[in-house]
C-alpha positions in Angstrom: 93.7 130.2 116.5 93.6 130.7 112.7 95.7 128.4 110.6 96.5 128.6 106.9 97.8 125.2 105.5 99.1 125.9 102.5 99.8 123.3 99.6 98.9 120.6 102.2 98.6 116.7 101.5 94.9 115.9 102.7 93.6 112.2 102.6 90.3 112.0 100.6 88.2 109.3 99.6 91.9 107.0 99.6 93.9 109.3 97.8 96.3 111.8 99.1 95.3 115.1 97.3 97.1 118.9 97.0 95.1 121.5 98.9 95.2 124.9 100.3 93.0 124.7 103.6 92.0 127.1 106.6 91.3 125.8 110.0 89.2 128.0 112.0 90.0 126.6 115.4 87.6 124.2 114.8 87.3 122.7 111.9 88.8 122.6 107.8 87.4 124.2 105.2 89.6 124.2 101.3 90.4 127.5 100.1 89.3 128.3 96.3 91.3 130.6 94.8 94.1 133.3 96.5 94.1 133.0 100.4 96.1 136.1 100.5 92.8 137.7 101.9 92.7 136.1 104.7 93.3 137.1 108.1 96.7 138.7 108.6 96.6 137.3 112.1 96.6 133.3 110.5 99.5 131.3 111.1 100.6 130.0 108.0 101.8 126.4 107.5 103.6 125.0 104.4 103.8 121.5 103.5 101.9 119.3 105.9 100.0 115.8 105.9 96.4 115.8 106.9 94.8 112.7 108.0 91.2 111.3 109.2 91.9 110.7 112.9 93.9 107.4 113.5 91.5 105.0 115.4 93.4 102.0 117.7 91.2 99.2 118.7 93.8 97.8 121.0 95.1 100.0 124.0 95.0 99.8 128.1 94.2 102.8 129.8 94.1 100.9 133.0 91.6 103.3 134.6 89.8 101.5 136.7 91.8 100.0 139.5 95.6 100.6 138.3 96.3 104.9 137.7 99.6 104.4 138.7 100.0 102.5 135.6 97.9 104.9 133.4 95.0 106.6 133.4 92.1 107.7 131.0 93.0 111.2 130.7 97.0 110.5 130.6 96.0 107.7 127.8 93.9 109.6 125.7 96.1 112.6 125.9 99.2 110.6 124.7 97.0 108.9 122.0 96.1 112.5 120.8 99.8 113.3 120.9 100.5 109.8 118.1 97.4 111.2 116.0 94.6 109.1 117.1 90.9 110.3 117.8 89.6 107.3 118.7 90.6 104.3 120.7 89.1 100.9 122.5 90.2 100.2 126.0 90.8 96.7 126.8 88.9 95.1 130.1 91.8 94.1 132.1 91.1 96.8 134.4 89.7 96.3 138.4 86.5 96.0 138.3 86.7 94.1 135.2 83.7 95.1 133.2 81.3 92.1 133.3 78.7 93.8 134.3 76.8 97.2 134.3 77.6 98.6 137.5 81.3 97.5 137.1 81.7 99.4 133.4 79.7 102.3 134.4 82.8 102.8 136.7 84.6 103.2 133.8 82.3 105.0 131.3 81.7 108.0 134.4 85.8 108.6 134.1 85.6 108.6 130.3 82.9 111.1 130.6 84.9 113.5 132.6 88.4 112.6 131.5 88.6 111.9 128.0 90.3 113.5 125.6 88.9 111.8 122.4 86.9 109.1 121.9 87.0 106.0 124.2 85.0 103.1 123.1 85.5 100.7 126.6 85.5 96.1 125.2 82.9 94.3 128.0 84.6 90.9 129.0 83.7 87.8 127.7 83.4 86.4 131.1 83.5 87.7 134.4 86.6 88.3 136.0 88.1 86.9 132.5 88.6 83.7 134.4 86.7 82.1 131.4 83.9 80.3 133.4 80.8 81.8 133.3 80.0 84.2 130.5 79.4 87.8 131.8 76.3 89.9 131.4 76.5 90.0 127.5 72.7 91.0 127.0 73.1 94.3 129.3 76.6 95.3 128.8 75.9 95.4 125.0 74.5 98.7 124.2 77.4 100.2 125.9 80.5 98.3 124.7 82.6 97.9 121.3 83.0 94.3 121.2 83.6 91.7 124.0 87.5 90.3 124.9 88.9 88.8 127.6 92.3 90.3 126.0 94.9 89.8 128.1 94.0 85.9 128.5 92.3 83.1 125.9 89.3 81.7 127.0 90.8 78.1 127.3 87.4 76.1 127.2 86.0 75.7 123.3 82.8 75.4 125.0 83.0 78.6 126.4 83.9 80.6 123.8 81.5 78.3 121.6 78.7 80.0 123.9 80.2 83.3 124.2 80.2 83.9 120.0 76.5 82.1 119.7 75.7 85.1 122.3 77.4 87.8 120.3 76.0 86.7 117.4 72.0 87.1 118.8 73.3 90.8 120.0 74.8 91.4 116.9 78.3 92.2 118.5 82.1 91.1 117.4 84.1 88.8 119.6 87.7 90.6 120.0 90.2 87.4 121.2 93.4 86.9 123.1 94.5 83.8 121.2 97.0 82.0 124.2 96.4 78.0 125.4 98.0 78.6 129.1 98.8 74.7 128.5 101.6 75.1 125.7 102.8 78.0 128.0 105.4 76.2 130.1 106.3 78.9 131.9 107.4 80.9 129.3 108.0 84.3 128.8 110.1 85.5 124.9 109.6 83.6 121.7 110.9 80.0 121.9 113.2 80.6 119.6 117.0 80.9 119.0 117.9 83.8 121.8 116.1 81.8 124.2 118.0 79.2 123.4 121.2 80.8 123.5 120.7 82.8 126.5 119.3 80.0 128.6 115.4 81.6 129.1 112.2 79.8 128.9 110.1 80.3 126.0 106.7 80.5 124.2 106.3 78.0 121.7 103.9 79.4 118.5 101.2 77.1 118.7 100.6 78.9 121.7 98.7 81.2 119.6 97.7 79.7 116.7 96.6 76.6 117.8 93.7 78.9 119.5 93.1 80.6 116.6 92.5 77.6 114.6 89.8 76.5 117.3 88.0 79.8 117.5 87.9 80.0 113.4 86.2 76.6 113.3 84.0 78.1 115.8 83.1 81.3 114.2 82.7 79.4 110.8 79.9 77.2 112.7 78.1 80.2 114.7 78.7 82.5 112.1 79.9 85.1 115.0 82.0 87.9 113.8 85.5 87.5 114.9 88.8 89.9 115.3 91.6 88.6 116.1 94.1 90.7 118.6 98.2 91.2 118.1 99.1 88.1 115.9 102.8 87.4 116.0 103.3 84.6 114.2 103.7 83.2 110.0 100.9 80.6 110.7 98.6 82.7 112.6 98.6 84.9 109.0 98.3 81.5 107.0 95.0 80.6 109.2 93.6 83.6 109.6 94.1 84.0 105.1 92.5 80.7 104.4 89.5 81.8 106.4 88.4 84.4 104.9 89.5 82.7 101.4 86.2 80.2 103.0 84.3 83.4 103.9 84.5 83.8 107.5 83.8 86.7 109.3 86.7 87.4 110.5 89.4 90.2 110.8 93.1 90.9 112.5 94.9 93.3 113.6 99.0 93.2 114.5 101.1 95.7 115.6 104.1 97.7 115.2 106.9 95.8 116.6 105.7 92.3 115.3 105.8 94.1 111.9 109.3 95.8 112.6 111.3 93.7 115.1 112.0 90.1 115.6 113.6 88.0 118.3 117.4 88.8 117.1 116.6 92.1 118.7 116.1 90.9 122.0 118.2 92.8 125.2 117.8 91.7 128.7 116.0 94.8 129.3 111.8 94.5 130.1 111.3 97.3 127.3 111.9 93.7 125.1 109.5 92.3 126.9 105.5 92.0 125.3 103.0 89.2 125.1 102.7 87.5 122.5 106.5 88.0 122.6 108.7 89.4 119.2 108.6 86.3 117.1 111.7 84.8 114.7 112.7 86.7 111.5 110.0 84.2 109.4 107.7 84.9 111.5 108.1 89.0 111.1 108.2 87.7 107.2 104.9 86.3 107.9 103.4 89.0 109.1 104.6 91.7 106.9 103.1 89.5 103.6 100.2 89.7 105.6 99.9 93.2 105.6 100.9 93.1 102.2 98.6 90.9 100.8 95.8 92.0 103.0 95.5 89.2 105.4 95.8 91.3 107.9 93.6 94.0 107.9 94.7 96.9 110.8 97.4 98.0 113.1 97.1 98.4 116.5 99.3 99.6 118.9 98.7 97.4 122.0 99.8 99.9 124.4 100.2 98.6 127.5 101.8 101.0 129.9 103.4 99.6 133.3 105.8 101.3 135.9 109.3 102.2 135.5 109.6 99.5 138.8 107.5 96.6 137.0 110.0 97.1 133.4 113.0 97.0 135.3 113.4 93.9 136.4 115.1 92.1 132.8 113.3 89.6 130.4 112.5 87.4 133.1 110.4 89.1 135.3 108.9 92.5 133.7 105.5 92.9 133.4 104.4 92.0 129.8 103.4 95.0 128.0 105.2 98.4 126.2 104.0 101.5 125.4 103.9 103.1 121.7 100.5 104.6 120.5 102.5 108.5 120.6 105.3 106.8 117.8 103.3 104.2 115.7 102.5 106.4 113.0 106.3 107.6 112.6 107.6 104.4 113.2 105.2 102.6 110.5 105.7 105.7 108.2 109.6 105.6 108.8 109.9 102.2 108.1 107.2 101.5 105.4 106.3 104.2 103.5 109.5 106.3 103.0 111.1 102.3 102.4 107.9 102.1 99.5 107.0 98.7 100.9 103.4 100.2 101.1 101.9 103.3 100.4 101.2 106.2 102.4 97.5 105.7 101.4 97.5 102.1 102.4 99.1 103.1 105.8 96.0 105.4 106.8 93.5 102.2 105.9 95.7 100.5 108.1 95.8 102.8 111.2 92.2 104.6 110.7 89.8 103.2 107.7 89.9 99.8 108.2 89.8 100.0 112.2 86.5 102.1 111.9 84.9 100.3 109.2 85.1 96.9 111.6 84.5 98.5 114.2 81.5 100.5 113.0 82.7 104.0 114.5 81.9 106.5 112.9 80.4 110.4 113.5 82.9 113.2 113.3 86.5 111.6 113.3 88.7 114.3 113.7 91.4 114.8 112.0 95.3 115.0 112.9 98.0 117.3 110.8 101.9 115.8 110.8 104.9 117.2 109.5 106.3 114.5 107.4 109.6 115.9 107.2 110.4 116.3 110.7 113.2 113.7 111.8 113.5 113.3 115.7 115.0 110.6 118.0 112.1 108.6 120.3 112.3 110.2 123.5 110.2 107.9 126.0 110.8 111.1 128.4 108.6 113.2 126.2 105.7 110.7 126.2 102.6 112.0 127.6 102.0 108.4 128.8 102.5 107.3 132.6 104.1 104.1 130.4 107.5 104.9 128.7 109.0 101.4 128.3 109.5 100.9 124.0 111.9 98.8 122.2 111.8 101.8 120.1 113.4 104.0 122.6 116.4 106.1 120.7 115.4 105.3 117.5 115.6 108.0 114.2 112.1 108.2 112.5 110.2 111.0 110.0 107.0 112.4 110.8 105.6 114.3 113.8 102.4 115.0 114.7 101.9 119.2 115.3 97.7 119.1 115.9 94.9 116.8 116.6 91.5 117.8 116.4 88.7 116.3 117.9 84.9 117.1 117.9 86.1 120.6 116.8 88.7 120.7 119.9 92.3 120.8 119.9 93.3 118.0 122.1 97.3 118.2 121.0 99.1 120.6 119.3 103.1 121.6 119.2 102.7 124.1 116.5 105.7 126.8 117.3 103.8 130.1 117.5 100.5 128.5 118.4 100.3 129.1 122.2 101.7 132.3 121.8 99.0 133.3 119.3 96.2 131.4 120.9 96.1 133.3 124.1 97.1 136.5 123.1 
């Protein structure tokens, strides 16, 4: 399929920049001059956004040990579908990756079922039970980063050993900042609709207090250190003052924490996410952070459960939503058409900075969106297995139409395209 975009907005070297461009079926090259001469067969497309493939560094595919949930291909295809190339798959999965044989489990699926780019965390100890570090030394090669995501390692000794180790291999530590001993049986924020509507919460220090500990440690083993999904005002405060002092370290937050805040709460499990949707300061918080540059990414945290295990209220979902195929049009929705950042500062956000840290790199991809496409958020169209979102109904600009990977279409819902592609 032959595609003219013409007078597109193309992100180069951090500017957005006025092109006309032809995509082969493979890749984009810039037209020079009249494209008039090209092809009378190319479909011709007037006033699109193209972007370097979006890159998430937070997302469950759940593949091995729980497909019903997800699965690597229905993961990566729905990541496609939000714009995103690339993306790191958390360990919480059965077996948990703490050793070779376990991840070569997973890496044989992503070899046969992915649709972009997978780039699978080892644990940080095996089983994530956060007793005995896993098989750092051979899983290294073949992992991103090591997390126990999902839980904190709760000894300081532990994780004290785990970054000296990362450190010699010359990998990043990835935390889940949680000390299960402030938890209390929580499960929302600890905060004024707990209070009012009688359900146990999760206090903030919860959080911070861990990242505090782990900066202290990353300050003295000079381990590089990202920080997952911070929720709260004083995990930005921290997290700012380090690297004020120069520590290696980085964070990402996502979506709702950015957009929603405790005040939004329903009784309904598509409210329901750990660390939970914070107070209105704390949403503050995290916003300055972004704005300031505290915080240095968004991530999308998917976390896709069954319709069965989000149905059961506040109380007793399964933590976790879905939202990788709506974060760009969320973020752009609410940010960018708002002018509380740019549209150039949103793609550091959701693909330069993620790759820098992250060291990925090669051919990225790209992803074209119609910025001027308003649509409601339809969990029912998600590609996902997952389709619990606080988000769900919600008005937004900008939908993805292609995604192009290693010279593939891996998404597309260009009208016409099909049609033209096969015949």
């Amino acid at each position: 399929m032959k595609i003219v975009f013409k007078n597109a907005k193309i992100y180069e070297d951090g500017k957005m920049i006025s092109r006309n461009l032809f995509f082969n079926g493979n890749s984009l090259s810039f037209i020079e001059g009249d494209f008039s001469c090209f092809d009378k067969n190319c479909l011709v497309i007037d006033n699109v956004a193209i972007f370097p493939g979006f890159c998430d560094v937070h997302v469950h595919l759940r593949e091995p040990g729980f497909c019903y949930k997800e699965s690597i291909k229905s993961g990566t295809l729905a990541a496609a579908r939000g714009g995103y190339t690339a993306v790191c798959s958390m360990p919480n999965l059965n077996p948990v990756p703490h050793s070779v044989a376990n991840l070569k489990i997973q890496l044989d699926i992503i070899e046969r079922d992915g649709a972009i780019a997978v780039y699978p965390y080892g644990a940080i100890t095996v089983d994530q039970k956060g007793q005995t570090l896993s098989d750092m030394e051979g899983l290294a090669d073949s992992v991103i980063a090591f997390s126990d995501d999902g839980k904190g390692v709760q000894s300081e000794q532990m994780m004290a050993c785990a970054m000296q180790k990362a450190k010699e291999l010359n990998k990043m530590i990835v935390a889940h900042c949680e000390d299960n001993s402030l938890l209390n049986g929580g499960y929302i924020h600890d905060g004024e609709y707990a209070h009012a509507h009688n359900h146990r919460g999760i206090c903030s220090k919860s959080e911070w207090g861990q990242i505090a500990r782990d900066i202290e440690l990353a300050r003295k083993t000079g381990a590089a250190y990202h920080v997952c999904h911070i929720s709260t005002k004083e995990s930005v405060d921290i997290i700012r003052k380090a690297k004020a002092d120069r520590v290696d370290v980085t964070t990402e937050t996502a979506p709702h924490y950015i957009l929603l805040d405790d005040s939004a709460l329903q009784e309904n499990g598509r409210f329901k996410m750990n660390p939970p949707l914070r107070s209105k300061e704390d949403r503050e918080g995290i916003l300055g952070g972004i704005l300031d540059g505290t915080i240095d990414m968004i991530a999308t945290d998917h976390a896709p459960h069954s319709a069965e295990e989000k149905s059961k209220g506040l109380e007793k979902s399964a933590m976790g939503i879905v939202g990788i195929e709506c974060a760009f049009a969320l973020l752009y929705t609410n940010l960018v058409k708002k002018n509380i950042i740019s549209l150039e500062r949103l793609i550091e956000l959701i693909s330069v900075n993620p790759r820098k840290r992250f060291a990925i790199e090669g051919d990225a991809g790209f992803t074209v969106f119609d910025l001027n496409e308003q649509y409601t958020i339809d969990p029912a169209e998600f590609l996902s297995k997952g389709k619990s979102t606080p988000f769900e109904g919600e008005r937004v600009y900008g939908k993805c139409i292609l995604t192009v990977y290693n010279g593939k279409t891996v998404y597309t819902n260009i009208k016409g395209f099909e049609e033209k592609n096969n015949g």
